[in-house]
N, CA, C and O of each residue as an XYZ file, in Angstrom:
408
protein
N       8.928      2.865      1.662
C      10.238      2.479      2.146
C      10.726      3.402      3.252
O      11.459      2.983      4.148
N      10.397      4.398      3.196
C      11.079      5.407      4.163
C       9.856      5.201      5.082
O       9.447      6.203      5.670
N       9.476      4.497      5.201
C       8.069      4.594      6.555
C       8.997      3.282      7.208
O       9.493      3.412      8.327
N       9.138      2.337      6.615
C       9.765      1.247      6.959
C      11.217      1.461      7.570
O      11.789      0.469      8.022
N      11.905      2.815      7.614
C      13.160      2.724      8.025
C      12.873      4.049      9.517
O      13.563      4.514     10.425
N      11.631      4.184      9.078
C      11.372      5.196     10.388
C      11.170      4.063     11.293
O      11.921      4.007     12.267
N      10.225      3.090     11.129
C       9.658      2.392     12.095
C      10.993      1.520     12.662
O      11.139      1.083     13.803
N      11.653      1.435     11.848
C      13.050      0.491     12.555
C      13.545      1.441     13.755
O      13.760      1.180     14.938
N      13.651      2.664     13.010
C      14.901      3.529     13.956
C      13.882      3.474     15.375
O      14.382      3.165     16.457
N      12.482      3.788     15.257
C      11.778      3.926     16.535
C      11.805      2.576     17.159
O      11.684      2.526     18.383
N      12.031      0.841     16.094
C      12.258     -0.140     17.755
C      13.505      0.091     18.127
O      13.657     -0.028     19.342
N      14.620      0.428     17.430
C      15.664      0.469     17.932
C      16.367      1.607     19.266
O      17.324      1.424     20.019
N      15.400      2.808     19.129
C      15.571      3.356     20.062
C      14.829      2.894     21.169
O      15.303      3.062     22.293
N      13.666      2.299     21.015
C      12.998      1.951     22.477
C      13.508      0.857     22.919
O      13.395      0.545     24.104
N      14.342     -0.123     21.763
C      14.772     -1.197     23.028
C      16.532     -0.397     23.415
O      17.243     -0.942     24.259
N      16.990      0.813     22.720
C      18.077      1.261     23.625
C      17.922      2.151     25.539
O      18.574      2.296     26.573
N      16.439      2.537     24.858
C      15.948      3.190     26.244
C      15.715      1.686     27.317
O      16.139      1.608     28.469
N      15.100      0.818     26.734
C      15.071     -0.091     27.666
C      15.973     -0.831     28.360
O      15.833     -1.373     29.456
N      17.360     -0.798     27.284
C      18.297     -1.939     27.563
C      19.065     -0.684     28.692
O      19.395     -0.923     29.853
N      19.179      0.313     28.162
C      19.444      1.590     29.223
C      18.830      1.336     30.878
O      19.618      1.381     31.822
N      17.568      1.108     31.059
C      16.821      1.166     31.938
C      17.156     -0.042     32.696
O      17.661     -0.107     33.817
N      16.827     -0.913     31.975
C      17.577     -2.717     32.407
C      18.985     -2.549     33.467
O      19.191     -2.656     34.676
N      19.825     -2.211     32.193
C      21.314     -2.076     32.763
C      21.426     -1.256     34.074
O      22.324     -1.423     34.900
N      20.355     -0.294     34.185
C      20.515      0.417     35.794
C      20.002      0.163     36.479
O      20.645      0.152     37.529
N      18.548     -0.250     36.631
C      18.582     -1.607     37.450
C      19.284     -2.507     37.827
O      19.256     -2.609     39.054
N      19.982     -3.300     37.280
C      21.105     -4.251     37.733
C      21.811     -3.656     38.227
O      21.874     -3.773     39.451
N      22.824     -2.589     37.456
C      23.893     -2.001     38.646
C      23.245     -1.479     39.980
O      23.690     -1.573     41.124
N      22.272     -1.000     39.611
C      21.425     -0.228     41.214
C      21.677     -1.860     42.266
O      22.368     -2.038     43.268
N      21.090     -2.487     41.757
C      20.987     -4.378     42.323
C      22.242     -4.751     42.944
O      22.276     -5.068     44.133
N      23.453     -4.731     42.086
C      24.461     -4.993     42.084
C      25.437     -4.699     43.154
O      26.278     -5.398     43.719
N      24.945     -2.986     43.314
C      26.004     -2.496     44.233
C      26.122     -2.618     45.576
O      25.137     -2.835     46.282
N      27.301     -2.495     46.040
C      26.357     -2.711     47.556
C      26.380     -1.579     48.184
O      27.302     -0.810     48.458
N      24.906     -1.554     48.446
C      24.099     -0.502     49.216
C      23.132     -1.217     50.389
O      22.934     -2.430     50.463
N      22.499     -0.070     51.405
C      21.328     -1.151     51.557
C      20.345     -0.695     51.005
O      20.326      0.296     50.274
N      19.337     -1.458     51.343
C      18.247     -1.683     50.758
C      17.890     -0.583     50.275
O      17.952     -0.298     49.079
N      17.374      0.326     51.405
C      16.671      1.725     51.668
C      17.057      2.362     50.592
O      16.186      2.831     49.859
N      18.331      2.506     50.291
C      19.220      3.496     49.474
C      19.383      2.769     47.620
O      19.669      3.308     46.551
N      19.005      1.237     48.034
C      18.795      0.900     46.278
C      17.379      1.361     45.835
O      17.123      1.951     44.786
N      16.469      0.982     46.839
C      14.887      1.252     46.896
C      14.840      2.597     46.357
O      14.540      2.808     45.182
N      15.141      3.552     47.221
C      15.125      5.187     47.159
C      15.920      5.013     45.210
O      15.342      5.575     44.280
N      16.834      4.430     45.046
C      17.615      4.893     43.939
C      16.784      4.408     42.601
O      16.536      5.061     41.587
N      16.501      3.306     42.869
C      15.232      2.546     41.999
C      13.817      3.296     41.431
O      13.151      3.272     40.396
N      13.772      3.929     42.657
C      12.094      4.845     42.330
C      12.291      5.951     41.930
O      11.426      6.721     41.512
N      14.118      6.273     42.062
C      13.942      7.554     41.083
C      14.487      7.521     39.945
O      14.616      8.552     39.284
N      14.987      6.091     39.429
C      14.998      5.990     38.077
C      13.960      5.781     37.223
O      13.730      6.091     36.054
N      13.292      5.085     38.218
C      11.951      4.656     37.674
C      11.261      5.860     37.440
O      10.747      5.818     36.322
N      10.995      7.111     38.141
C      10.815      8.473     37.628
C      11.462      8.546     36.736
O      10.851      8.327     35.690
N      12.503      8.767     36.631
C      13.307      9.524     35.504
C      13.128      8.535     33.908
O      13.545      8.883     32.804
N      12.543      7.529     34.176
C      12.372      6.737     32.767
C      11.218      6.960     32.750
O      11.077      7.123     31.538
N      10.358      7.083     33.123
C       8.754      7.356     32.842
C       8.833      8.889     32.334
O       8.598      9.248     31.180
N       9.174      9.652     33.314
C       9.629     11.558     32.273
C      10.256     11.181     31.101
O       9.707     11.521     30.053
N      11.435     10.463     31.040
C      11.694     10.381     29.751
C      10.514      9.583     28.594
O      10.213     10.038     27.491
N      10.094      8.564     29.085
C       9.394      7.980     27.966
C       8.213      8.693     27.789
O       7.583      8.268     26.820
N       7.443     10.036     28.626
C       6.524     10.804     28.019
C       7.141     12.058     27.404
O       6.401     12.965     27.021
N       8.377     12.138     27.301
C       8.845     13.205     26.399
C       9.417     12.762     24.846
O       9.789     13.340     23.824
N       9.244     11.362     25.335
C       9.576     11.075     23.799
C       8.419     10.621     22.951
O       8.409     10.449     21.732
N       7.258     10.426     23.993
C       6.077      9.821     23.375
C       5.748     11.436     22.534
O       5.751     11.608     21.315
N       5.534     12.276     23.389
C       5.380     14.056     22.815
C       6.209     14.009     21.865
O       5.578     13.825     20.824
N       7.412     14.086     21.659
C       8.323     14.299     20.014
C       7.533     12.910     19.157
O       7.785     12.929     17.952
N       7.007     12.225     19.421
C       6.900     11.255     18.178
C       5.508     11.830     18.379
O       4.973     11.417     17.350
N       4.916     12.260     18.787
C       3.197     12.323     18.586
C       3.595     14.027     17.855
O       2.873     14.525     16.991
N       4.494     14.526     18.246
C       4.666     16.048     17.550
C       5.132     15.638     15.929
O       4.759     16.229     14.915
N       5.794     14.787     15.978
C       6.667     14.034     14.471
C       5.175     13.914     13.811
O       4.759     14.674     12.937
N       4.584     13.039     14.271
C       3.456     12.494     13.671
C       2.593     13.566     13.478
O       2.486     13.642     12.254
N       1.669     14.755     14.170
C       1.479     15.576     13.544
C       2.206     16.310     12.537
O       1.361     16.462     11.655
N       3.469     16.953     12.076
C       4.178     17.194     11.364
C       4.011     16.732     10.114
O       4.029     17.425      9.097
N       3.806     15.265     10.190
C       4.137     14.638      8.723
C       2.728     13.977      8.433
O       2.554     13.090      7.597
N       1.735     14.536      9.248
C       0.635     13.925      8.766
C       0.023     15.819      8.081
O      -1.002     15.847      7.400
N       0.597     16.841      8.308
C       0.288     18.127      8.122
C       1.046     18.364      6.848
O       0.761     18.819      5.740
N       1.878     17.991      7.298
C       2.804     17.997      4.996
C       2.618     17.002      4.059
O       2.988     17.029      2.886
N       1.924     15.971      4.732
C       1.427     14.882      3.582
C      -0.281     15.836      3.301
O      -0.530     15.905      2.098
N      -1.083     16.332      3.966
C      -2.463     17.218      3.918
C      -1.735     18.207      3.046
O      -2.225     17.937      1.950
N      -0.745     19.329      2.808
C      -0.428     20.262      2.420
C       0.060     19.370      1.043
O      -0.514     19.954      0.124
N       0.577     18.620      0.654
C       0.754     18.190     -0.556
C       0.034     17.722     -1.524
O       0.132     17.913     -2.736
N      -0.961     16.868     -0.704
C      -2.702     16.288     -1.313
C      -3.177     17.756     -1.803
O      -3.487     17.762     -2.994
N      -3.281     18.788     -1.255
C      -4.077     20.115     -1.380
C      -3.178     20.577     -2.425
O      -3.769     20.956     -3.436
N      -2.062     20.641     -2.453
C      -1.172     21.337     -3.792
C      -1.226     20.687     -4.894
O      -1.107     21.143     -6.032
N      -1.415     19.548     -4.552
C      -1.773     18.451     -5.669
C      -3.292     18.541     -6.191
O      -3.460     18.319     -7.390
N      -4.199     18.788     -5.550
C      -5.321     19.042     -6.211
C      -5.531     20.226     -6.584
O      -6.568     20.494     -7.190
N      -4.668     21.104     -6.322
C      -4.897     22.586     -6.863
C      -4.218     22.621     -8.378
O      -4.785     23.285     -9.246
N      -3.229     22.036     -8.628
C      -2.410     22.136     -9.786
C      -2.857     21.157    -10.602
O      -2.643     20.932    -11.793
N      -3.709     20.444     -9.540
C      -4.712     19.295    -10.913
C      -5.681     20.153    -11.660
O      -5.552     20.199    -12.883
N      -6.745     20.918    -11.021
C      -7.457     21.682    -11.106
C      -7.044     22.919    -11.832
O      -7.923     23.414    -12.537
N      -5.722     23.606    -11.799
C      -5.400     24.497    -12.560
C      -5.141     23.910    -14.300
O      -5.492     24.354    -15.393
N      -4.315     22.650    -13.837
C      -4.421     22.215    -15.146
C      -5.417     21.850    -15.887
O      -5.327     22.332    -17.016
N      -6.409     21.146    -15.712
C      -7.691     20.763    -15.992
C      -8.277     22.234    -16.700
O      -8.748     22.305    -17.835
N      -8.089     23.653    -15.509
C      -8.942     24.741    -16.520
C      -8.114     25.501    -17.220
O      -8.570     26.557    -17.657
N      -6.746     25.162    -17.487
C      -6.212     25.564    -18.365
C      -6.728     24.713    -20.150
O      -6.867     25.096    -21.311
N      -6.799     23.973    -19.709
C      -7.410     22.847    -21.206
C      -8.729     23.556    -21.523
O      -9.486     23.813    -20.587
N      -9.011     23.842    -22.593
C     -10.343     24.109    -22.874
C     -11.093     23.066    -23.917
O     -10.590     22.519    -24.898
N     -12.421     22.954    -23.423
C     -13.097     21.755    -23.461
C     -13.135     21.419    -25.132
O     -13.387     22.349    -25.898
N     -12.889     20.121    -25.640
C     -13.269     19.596    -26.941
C     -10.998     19.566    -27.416
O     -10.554     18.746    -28.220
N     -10.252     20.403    -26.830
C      -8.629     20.447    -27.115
C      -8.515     19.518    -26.473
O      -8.801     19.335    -25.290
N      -7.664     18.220    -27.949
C      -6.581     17.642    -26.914
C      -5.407     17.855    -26.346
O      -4.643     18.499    -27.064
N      -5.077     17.612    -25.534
C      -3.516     18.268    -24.572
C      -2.450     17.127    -26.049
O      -2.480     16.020    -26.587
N      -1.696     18.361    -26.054
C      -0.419     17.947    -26.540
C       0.487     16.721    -25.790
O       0.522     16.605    -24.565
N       1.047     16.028    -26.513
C       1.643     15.214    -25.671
C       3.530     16.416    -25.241
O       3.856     17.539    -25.622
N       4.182     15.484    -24.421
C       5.313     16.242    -23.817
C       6.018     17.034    -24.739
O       5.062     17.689    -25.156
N       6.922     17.429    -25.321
C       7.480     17.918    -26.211
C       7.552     18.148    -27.376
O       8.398     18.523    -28.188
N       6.232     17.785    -27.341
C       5.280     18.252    -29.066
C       4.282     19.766    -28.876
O       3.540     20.174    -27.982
N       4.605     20.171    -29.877
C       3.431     21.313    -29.838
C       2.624     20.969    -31.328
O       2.935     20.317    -32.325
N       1.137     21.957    -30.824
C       0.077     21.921    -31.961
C      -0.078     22.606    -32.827
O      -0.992     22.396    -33.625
């Protein structure tokens, strides 16, 4: 479930970057300028949305290492405390159930 509410928030931000990008285009379109000076204004938004969309591609590829490094660190804590438990039991004892002792 929480994978499912990540993946929302990430379309929802890329179609705000887009609808962002859209909307300045048009006003760039809109205004009156000439050409030269919408052209010139156009190619440097168009820069400035491409820098942005590889700095956000880097935070989600940094996210994604992150949480692919604490889901590895939990598998490993998890098999260690399996394993501790396992040689805490000595062989032929059955484990007590929860709040019973033997």
């Amino acid at each position: 479930m929480a994978r499912d509410s990540g993946v929302e928030a990430g379309t929802v931000i890329v179609a705000f970057v887009l609808g962002t990008i859209m909307g300045a285009a048009v006003a760039l379109l809109m205004a009156p300028a000439t050409g030269e000076d919408t052209r010139r204004r156009l190619a440097e938004r168009a820069r400035e949305g491409a820098d942005r969309a590889r700095e956000v591609a880097g935070q989600g590829r940094e996210m994604w290492n992150r949480q692919r490094d604490t889901f590895a660190t939990a598998v490993e804590r998890g098999r260690e405390a399996y394993q501790q438990a396992r040689g805490a039991q000595t062989p032929g004892t059955p484990s007590a159930p929860s709040g019973e002792s033997l």
